[in-house]
C-alpha positions as CSV (number, residue, x, y, z in Angstrom):
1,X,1.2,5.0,-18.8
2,X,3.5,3.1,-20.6
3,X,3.3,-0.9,-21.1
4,X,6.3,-3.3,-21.2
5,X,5.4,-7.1,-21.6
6,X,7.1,-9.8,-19.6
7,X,9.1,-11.1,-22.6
8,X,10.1,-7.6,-22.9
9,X,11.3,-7.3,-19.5
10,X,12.9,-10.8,-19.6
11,X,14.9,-9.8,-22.2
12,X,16.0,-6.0,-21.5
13,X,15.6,-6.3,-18.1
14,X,15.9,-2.8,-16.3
15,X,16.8,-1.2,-19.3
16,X,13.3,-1.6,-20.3
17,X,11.8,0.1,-17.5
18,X,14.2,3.0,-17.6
19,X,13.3,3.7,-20.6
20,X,10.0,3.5,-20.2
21,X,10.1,5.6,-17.2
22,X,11.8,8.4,-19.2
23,X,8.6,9.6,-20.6
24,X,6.4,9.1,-17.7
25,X,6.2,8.4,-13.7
26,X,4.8,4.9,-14.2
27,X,5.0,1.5,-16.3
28,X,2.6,-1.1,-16.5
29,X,4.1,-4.7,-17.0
30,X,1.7,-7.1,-18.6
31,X,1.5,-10.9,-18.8
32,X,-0.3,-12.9,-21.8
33,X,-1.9,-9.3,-22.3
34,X,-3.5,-8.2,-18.7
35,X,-2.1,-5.8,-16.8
36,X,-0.1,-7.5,-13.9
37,X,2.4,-5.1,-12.0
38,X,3.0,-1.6,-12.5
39,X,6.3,0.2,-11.5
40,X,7.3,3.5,-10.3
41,X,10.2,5.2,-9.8
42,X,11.8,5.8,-6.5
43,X,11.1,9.1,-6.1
44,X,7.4,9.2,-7.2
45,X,7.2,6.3,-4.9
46,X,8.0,8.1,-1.9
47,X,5.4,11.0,-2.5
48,X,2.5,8.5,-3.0
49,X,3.5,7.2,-0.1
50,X,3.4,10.8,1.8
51,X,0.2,11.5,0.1
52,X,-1.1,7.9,2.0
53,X,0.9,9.5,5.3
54,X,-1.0,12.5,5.2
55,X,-4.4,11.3,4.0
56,X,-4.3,9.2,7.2
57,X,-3.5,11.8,9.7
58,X,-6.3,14.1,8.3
59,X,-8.3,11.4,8.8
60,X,-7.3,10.6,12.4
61,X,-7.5,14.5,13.3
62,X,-11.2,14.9,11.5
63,X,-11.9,11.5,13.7
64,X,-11.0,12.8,17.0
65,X,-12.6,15.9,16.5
66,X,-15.9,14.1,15.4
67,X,-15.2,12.1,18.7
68,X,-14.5,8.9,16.9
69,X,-12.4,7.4,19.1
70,X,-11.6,5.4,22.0
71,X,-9.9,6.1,25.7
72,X,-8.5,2.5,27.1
73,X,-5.4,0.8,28.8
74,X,-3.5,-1.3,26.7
75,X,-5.0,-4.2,28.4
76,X,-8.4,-2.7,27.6
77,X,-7.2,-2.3,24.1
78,X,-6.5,-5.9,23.9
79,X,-9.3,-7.5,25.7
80,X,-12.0,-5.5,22.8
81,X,-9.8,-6.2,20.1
82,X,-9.7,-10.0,21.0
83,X,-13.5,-9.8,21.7
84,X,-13.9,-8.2,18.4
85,X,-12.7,-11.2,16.5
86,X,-13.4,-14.0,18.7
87,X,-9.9,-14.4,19.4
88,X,-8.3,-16.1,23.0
89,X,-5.0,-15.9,24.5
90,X,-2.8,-17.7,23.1
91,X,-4.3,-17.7,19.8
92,X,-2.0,-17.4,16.9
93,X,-4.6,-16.2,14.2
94,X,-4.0,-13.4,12.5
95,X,-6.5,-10.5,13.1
């Protein structure tokens, strides 16, 4: 993986990435010498994100077929859920 530092980046801006990402699908951006932010290009982007897509519905087909899951209402769904985390109507914590 390549390594651009922030200075770098503040300077060249974009240009510094694209260059970067000419000799490989990713770019680490470091700050005072730590590895902060890493970028990726578009494209790459959207098959890790396909790869997350279809990790998740192997997973829900292996749970369902391992019985892992539940049959409810909506209502149902809402009343365990709330239960689950203490929550009551009207409460605006986030779950």
């Amino acid at each position: 993986m390549n390594t651009i530092n922030a200075n770098e980046l503040k300077t060249r801006g974009g240009t510094a990435i694209e260059s970067a990402l000419q000799y490989d699908s990713d770019v680490a951006i470091t700050v005072r010498g730590k590895t902060r932010f890493v970028v990726v290009d578009v494209d790459y982007f959207q098959q890790l994100r396909e790869c997350e897509l279809e990790k998740a519905a192997r997973e829900a087909r292996e749970d369902i077929a391992a019985g892992r899951f539940v049959v409810e209402t909506a209502a149902q769904h809402k009343e365990r859920i709330m239960a689950k985390y203490g929550l009551q109507l009207g409460d605006n914590r986030a779950v």
